[in-house]
PyMOL CGO cylinders between C-alpha atoms (Angstrom):
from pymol import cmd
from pymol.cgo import CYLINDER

trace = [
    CYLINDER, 25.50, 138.96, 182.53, 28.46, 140.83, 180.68, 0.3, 1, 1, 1, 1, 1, 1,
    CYLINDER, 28.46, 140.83, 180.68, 29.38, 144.51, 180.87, 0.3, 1, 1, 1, 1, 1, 1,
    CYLINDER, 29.38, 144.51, 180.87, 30.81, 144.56, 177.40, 0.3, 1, 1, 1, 1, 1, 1,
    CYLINDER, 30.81, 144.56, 177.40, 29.01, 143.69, 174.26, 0.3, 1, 1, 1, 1, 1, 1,
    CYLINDER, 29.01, 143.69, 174.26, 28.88, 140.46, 172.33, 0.3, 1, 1, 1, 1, 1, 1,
    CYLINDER, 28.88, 140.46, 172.33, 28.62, 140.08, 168.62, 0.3, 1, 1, 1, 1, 1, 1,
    CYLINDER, 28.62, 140.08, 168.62, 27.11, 136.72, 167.42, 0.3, 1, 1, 1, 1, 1, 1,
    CYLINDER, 27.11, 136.72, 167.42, 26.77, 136.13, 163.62, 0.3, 1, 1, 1, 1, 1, 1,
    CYLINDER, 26.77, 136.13, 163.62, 24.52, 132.95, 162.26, 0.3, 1, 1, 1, 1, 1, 1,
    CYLINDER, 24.52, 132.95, 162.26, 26.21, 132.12, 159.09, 0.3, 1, 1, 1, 1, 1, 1,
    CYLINDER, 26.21, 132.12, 159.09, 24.99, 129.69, 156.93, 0.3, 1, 1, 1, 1, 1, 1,
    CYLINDER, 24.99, 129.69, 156.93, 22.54, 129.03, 153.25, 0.3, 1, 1, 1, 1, 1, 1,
    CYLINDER, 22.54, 129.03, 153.25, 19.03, 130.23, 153.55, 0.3, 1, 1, 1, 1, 1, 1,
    CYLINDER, 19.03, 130.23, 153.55, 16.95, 128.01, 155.20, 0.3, 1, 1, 1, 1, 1, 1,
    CYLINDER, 16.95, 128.01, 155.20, 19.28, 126.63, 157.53, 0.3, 1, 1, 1, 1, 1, 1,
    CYLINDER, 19.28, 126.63, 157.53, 18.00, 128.10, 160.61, 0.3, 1, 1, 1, 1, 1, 1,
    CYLINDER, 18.00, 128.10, 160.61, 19.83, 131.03, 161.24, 0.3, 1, 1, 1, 1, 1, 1,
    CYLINDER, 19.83, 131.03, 161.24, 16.52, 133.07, 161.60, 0.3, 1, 1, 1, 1, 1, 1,
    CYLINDER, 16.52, 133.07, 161.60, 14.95, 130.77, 164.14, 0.3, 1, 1, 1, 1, 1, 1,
    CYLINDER, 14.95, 130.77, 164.14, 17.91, 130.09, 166.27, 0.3, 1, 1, 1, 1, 1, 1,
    CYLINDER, 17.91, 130.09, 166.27, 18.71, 133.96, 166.26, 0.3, 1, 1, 1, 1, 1, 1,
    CYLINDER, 18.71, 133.96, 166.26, 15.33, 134.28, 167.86, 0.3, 1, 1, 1, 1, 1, 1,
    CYLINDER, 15.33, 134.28, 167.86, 16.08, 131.32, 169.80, 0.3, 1, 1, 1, 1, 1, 1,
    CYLINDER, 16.08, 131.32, 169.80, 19.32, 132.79, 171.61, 0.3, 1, 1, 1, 1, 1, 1,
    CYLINDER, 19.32, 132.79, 171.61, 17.66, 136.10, 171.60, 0.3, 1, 1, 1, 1, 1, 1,
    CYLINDER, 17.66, 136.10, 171.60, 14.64, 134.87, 174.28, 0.3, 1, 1, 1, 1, 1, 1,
    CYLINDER, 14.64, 134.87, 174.28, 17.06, 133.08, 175.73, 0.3, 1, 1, 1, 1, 1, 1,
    CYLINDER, 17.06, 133.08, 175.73, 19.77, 135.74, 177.22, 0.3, 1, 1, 1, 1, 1, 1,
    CYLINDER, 19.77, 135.74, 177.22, 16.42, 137.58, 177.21, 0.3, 1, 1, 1, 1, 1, 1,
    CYLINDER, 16.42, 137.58, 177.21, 15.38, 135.10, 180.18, 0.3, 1, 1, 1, 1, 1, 1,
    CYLINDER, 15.38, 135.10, 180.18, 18.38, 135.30, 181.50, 0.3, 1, 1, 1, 1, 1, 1,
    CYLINDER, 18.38, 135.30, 181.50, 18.29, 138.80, 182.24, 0.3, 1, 1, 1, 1, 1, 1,
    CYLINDER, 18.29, 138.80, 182.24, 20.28, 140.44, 179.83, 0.3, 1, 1, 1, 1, 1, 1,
    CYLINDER, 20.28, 140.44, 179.83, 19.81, 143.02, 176.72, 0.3, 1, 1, 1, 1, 1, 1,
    CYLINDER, 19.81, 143.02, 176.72, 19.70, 141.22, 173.35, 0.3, 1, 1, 1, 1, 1, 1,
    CYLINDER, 19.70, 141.22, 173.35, 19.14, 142.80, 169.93, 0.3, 1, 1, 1, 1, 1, 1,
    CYLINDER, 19.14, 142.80, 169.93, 18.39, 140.95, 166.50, 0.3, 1, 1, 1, 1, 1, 1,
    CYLINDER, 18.39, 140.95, 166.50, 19.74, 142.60, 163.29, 0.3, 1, 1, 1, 1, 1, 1,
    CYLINDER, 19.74, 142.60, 163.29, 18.99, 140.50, 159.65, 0.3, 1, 1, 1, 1, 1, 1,
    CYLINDER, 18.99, 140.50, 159.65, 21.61, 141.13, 156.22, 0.3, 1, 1, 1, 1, 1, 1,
    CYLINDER, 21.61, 141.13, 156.22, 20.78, 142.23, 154.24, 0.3, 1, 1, 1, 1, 1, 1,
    CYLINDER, 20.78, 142.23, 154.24, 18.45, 145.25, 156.15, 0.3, 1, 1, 1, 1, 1, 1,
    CYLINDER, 18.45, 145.25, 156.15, 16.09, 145.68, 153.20, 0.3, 1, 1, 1, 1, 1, 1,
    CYLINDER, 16.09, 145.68, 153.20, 14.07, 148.67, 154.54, 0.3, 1, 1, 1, 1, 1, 1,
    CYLINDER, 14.07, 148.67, 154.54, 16.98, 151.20, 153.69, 0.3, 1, 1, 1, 1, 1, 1,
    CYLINDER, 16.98, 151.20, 153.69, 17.69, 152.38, 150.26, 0.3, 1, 1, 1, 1, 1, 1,
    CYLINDER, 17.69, 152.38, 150.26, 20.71, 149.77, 149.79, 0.3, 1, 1, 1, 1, 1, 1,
    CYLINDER, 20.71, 149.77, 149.79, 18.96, 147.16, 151.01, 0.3, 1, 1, 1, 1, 1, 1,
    CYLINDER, 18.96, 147.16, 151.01, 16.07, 147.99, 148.29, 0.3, 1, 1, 1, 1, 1, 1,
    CYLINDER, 16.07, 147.99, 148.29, 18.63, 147.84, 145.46, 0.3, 1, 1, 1, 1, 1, 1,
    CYLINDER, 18.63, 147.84, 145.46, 19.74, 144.33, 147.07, 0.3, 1, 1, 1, 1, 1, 1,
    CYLINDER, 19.74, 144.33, 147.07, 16.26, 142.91, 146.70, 0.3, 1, 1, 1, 1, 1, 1,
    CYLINDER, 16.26, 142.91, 146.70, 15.91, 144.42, 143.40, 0.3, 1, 1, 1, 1, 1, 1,
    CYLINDER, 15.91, 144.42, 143.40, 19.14, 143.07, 142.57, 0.3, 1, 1, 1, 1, 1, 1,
    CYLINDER, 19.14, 143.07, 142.57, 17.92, 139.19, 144.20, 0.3, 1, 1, 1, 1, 1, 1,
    CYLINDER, 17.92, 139.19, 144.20, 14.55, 139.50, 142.16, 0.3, 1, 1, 1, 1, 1, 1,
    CYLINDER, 14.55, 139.50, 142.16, 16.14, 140.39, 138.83, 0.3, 1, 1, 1, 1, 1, 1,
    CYLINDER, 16.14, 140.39, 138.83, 14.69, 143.87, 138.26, 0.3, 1, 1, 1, 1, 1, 1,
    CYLINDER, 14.69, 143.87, 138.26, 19.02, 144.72, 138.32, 0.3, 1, 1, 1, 1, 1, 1,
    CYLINDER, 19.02, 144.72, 138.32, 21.17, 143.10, 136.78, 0.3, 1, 1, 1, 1, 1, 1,
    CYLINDER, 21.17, 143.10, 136.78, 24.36, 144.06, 138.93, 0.3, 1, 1, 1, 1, 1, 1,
    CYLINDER, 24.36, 144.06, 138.93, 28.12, 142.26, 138.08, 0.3, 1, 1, 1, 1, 1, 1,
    CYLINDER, 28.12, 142.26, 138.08, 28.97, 140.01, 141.14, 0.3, 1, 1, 1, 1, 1, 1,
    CYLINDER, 28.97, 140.01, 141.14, 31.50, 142.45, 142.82, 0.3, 1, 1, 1, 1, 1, 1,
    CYLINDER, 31.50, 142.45, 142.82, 28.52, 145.54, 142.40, 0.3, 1, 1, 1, 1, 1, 1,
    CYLINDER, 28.52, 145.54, 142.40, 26.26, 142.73, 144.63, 0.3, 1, 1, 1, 1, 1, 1,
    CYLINDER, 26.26, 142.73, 144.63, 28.88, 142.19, 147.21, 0.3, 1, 1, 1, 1, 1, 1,
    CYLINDER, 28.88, 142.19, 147.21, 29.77, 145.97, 147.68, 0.3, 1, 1, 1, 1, 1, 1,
    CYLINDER, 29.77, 145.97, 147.68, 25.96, 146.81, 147.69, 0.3, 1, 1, 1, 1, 1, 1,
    CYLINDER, 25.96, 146.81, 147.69, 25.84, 143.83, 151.07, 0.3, 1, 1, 1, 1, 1, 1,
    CYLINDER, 25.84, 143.83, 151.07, 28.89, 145.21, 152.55, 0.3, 1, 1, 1, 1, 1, 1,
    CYLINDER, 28.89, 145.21, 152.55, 27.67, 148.96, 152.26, 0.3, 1, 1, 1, 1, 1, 1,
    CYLINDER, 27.67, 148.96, 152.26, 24.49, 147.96, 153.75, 0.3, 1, 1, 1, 1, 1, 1,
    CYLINDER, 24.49, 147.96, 153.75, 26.05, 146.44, 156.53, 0.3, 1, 1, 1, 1, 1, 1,
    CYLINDER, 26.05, 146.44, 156.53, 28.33, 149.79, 157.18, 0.3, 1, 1, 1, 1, 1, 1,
    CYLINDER, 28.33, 149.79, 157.18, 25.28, 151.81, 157.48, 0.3, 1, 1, 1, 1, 1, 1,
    CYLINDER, 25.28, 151.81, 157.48, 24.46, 149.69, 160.84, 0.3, 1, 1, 1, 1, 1, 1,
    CYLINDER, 24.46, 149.69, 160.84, 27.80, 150.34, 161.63, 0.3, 1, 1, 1, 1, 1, 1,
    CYLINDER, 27.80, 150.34, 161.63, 27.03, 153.01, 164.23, 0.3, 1, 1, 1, 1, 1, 1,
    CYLINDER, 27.03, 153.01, 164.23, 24.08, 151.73, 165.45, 0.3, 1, 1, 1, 1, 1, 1,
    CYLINDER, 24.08, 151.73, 165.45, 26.03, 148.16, 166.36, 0.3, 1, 1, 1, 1, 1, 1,
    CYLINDER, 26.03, 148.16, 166.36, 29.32, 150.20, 167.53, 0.3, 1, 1, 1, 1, 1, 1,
    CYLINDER, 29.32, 150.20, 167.53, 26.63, 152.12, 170.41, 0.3, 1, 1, 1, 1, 1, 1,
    CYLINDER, 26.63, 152.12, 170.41, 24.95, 148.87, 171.21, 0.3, 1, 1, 1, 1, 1, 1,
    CYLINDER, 24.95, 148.87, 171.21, 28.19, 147.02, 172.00, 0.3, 1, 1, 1, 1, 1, 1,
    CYLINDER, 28.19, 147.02, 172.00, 29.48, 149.71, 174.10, 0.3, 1, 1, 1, 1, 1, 1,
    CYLINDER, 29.48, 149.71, 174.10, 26.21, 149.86, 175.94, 0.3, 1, 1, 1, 1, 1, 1,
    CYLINDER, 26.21, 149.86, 175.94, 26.77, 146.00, 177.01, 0.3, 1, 1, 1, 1, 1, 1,
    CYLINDER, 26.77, 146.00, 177.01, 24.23, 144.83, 174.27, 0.3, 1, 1, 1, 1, 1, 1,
    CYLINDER, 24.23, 144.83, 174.27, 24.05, 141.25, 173.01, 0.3, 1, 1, 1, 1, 1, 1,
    CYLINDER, 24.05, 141.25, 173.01, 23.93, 142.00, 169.24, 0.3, 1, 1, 1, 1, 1, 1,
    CYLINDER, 23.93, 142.00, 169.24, 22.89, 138.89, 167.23, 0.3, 1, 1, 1, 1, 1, 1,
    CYLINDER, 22.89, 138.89, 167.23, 23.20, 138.68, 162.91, 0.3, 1, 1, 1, 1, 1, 1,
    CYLINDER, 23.20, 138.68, 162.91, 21.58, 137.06, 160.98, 0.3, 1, 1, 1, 1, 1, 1,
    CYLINDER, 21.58, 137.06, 160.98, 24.23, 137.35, 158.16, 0.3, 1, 1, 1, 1, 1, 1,
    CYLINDER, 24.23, 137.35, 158.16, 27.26, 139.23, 158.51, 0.3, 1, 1, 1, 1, 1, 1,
    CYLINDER, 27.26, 139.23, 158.51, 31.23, 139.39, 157.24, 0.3, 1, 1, 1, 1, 1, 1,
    CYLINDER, 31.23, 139.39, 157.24, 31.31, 136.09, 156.08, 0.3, 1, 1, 1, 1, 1, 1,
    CYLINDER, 31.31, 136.09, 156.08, 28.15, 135.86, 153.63, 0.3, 1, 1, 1, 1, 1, 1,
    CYLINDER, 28.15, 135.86, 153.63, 29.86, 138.42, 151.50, 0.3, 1, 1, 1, 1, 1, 1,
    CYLINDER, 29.86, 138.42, 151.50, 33.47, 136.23, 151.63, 0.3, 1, 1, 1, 1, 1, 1,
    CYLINDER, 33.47, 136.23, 151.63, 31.59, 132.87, 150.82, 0.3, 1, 1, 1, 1, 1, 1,
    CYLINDER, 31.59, 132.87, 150.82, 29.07, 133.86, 148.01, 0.3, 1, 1, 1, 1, 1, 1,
    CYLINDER, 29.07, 133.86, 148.01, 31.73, 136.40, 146.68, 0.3, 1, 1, 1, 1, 1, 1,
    CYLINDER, 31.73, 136.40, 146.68, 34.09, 133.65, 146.71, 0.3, 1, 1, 1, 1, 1, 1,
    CYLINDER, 34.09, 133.65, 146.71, 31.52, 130.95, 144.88, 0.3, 1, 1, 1, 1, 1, 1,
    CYLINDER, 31.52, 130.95, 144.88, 31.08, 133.57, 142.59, 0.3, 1, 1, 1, 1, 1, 1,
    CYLINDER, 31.08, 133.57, 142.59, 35.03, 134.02, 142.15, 0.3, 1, 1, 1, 1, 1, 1,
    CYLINDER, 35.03, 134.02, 142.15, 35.86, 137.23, 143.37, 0.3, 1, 1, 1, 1, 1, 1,
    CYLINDER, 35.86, 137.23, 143.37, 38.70, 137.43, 145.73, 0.3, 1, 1, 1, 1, 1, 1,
    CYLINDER, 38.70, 137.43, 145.73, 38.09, 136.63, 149.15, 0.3, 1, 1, 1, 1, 1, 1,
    CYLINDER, 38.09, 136.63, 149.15, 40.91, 138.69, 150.33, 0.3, 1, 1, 1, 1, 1, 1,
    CYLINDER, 40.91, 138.69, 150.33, 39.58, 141.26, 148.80, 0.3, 1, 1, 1, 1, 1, 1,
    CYLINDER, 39.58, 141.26, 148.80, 35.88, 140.83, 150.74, 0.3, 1, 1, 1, 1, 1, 1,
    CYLINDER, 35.88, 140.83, 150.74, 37.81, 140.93, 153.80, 0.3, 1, 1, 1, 1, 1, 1,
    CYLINDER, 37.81, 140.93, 153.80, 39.65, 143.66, 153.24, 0.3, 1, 1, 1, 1, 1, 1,
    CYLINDER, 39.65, 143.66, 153.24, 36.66, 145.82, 152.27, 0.3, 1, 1, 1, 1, 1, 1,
    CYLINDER, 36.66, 145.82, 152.27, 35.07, 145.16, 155.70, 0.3, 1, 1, 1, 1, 1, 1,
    CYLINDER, 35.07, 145.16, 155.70, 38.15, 144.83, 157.85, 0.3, 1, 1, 1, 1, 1, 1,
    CYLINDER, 38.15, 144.83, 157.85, 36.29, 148.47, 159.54, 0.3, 1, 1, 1, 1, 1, 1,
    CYLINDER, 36.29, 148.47, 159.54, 32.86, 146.69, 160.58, 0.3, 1, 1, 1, 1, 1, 1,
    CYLINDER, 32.86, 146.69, 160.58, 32.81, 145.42, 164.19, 0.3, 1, 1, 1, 1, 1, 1,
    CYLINDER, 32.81, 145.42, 164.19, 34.81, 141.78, 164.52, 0.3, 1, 1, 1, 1, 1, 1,
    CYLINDER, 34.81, 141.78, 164.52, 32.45, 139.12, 165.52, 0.3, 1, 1, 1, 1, 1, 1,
    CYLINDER, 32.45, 139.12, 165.52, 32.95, 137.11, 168.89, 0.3, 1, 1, 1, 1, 1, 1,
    CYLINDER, 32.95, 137.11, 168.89, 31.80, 134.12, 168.03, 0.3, 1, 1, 1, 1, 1, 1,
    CYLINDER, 31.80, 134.12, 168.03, 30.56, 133.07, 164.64, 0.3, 1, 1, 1, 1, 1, 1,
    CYLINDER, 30.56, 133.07, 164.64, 28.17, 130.00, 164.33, 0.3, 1, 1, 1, 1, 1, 1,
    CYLINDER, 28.17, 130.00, 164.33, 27.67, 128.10, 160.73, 0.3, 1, 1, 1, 1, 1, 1,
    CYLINDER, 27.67, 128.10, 160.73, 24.45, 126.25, 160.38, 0.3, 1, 1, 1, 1, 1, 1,
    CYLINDER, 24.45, 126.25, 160.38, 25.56, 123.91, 158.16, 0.3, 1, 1, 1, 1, 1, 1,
    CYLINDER, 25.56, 123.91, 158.16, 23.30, 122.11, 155.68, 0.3, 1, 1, 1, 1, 1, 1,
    CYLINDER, 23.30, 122.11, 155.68, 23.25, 120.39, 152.00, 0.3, 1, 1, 1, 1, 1, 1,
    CYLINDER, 23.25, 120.39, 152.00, 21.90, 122.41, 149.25, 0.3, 1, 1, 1, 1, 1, 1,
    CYLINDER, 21.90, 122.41, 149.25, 19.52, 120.23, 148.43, 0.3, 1, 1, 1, 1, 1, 1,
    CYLINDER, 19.52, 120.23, 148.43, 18.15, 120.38, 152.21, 0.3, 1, 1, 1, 1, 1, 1,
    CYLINDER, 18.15, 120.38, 152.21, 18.01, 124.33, 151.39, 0.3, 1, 1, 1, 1, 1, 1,
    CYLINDER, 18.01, 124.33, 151.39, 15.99, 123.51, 148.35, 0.3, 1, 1, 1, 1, 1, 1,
    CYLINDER, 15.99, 123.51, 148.35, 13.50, 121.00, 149.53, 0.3, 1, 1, 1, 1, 1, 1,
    CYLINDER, 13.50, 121.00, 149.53, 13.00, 123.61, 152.73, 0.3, 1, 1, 1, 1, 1, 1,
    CYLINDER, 13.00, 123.61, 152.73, 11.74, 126.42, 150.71, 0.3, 1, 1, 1, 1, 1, 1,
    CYLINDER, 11.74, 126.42, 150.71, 10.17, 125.34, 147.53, 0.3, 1, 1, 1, 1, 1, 1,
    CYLINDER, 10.17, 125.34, 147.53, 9.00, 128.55, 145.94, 0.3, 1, 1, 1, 1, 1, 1,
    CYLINDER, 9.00, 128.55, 145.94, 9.66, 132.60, 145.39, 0.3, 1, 1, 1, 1, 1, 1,
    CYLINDER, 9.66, 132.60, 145.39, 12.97, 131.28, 145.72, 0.3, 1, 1, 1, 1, 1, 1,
    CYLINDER, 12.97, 131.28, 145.72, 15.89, 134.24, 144.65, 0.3, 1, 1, 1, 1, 1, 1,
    CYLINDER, 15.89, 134.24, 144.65, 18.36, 134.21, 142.27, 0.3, 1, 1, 1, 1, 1, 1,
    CYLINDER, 18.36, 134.21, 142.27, 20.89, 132.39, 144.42, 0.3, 1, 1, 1, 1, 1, 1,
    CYLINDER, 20.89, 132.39, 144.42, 18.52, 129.83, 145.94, 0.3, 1, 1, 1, 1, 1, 1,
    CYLINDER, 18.52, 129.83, 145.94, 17.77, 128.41, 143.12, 0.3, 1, 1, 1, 1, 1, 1,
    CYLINDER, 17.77, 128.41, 143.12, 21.29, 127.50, 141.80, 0.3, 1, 1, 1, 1, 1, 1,
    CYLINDER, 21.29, 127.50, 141.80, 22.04, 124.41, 143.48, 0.3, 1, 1, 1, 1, 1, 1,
    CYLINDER, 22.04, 124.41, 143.48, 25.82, 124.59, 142.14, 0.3, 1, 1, 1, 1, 1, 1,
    CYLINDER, 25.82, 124.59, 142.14, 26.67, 128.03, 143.43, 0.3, 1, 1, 1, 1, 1, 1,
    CYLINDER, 26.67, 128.03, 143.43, 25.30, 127.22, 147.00, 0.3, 1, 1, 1, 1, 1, 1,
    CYLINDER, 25.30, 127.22, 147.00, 27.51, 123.73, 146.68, 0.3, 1, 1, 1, 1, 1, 1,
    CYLINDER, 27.51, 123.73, 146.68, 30.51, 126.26, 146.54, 0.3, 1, 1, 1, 1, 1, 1,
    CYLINDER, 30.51, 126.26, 146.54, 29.05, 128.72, 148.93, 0.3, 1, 1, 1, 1, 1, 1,
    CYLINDER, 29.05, 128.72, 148.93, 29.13, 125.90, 151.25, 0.3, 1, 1, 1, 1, 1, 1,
    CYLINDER, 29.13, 125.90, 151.25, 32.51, 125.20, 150.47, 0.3, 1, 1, 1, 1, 1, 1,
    CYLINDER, 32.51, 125.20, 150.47, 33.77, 128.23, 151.20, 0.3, 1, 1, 1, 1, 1, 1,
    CYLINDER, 33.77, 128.23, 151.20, 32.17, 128.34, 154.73, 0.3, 1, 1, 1, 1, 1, 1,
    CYLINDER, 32.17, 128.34, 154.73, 33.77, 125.49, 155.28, 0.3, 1, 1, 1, 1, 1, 1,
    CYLINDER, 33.77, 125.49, 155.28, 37.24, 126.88, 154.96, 0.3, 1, 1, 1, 1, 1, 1,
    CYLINDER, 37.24, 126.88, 154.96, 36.18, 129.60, 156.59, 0.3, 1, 1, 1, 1, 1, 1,
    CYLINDER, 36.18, 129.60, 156.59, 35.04, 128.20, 159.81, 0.3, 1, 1, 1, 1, 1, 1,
    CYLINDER, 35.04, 128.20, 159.81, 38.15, 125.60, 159.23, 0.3, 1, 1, 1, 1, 1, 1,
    CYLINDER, 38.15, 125.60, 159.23, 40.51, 129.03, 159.13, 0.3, 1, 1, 1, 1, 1, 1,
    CYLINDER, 40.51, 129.03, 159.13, 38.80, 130.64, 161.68, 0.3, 1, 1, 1, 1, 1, 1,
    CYLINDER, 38.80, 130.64, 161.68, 38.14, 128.27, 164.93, 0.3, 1, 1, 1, 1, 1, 1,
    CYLINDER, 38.14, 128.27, 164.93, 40.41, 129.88, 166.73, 0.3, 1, 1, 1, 1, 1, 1,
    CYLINDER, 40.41, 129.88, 166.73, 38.67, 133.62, 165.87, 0.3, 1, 1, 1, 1, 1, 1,
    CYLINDER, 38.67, 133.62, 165.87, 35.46, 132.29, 167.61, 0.3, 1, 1, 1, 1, 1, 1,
    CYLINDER, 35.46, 132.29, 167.61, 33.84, 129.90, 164.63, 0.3, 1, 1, 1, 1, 1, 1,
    CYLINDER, 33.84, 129.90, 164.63, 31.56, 127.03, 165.62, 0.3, 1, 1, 1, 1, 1, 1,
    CYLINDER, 31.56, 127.03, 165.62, 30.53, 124.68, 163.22, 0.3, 1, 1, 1, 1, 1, 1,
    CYLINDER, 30.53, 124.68, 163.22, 27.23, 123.14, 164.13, 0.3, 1, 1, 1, 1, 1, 1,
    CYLINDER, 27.23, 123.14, 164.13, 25.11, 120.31, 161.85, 0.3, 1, 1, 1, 1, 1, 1,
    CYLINDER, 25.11, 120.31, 161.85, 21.97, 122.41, 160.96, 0.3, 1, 1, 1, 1, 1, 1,
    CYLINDER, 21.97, 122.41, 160.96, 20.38, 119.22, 159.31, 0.3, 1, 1, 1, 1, 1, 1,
    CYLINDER, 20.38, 119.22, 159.31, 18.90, 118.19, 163.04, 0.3, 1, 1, 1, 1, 1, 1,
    CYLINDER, 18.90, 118.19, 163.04, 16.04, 119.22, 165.25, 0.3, 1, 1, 1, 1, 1, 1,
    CYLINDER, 16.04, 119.22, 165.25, 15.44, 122.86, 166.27, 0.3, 1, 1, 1, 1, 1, 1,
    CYLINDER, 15.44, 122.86, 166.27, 15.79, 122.02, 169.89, 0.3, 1, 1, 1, 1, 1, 1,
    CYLINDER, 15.79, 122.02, 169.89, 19.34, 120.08, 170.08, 0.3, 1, 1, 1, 1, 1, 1,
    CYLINDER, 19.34, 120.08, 170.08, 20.86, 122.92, 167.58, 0.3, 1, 1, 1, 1, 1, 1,
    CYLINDER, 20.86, 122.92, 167.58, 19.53, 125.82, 169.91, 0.3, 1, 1, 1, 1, 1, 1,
    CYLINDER, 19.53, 125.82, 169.91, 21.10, 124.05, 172.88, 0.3, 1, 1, 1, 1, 1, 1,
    CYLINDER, 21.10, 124.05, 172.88, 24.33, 123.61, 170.99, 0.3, 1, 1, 1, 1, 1, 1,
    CYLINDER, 24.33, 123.61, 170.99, 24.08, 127.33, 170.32, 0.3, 1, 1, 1, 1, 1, 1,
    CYLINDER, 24.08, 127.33, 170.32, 23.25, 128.10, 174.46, 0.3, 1, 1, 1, 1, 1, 1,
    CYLINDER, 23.25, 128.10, 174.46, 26.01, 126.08, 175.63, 0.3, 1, 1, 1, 1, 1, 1,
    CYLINDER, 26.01, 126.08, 175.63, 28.25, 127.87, 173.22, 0.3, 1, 1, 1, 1, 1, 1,
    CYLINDER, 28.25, 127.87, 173.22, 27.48, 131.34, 173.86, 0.3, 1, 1, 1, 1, 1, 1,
    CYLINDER, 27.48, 131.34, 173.86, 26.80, 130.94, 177.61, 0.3, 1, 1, 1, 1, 1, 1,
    CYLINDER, 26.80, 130.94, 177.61, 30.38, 131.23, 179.23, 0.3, 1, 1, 1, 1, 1, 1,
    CYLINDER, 30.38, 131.23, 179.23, 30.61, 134.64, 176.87, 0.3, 1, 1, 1, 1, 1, 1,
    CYLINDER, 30.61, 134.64, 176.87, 27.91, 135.86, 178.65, 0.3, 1, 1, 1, 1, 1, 1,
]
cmd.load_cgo(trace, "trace")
């Protein structure tokens, strides 16, 4: 197993997997001997993360740029606590990270320069994998107490759009692309094969 760190991020609209093969690559470096740790964005149990679900339920009604800053804070208070994980040779796994802010900022048109920029200080991910799926497949996956996002079919169309320049710009940063639209078991071995030789 490695000495150093890793930092894998699980990009992709809710419902395409990113929870379950998290937990999936978790057990599995798990088995393999090694130190794994799953964090979810937004972290709703601090006081950012409160006014994030209050701003996803409606209770706030927050301009698009207030929403993004209020994710990126959020993830800069787990700053530390991922810095002292990768130094002690922890495999640190997101569910969500830099590039939810850049794509639903963007499908929201703010500037995704800009959403870089403002997180350019948070740890850089070693590999990144999208789960990619249709809207609609979102949708028909969770059918109620959908959020504010989830149920706007158009702004996850250009959500999706925008990972897919994203993962497009950044292959050679450590992106993978992977189809989430097929079964559990041949996307987490997709995921293994991919993050094994980092290991």
């Amino acid at each position: 197993m490695t000495t150093k760190g890793l930092l894998i991020v699980f990009e992709g609209l809710d419902q395409s997997g990113k929870q379950t093969q998290a937990e999936r690559l978790r057990a599995a470096i798990q088995a393999r001997g090694g130190t794994a740790v799953l964090l979810d964005f937004p972290s709703y149990e601090t006081r950012l993360g409160k006014e994030i679900a209050a701003g996803l339920q409606g209770l706030r009604d927050y301009a698009p740029d207030a929403m993004q800053l209020l994710y990126v804070a959020n993830r800069y208070e787990k700053r530390p606590q991922i810095e002292q994980l990768l130094a002690e040779g922890v495999v640190v796994i997101c569910d969500r990270y830099l590039a939810s802010s850049i794509a639903y900022g963007e499908a929201q048109g703010l500037d995704g320069a800009w959403l870089r920029d403002v997180q350019k200080y948070l740890p850089a991910p070693d590999l990144t994998i999208l789960l990619d799926i249709a809207p609609e497949t979102a949708a028909g996956r969770k059918t109620a107490n959908r959020d504010k996002y989830e149920r706007d079919l158009a702004l996850l169309s250009r959500v999706r759009e925008s990972y897919h320049r994203q993962a497009r710009d950044g292959q050679r940063e450590g992106w993978l692309k992977l189809d989430g639209e097929r079964p559990k078991d041949d996307v987490a071995a997709d995921v293994l094969a991919a993050v094994a030789p980092r290991l």
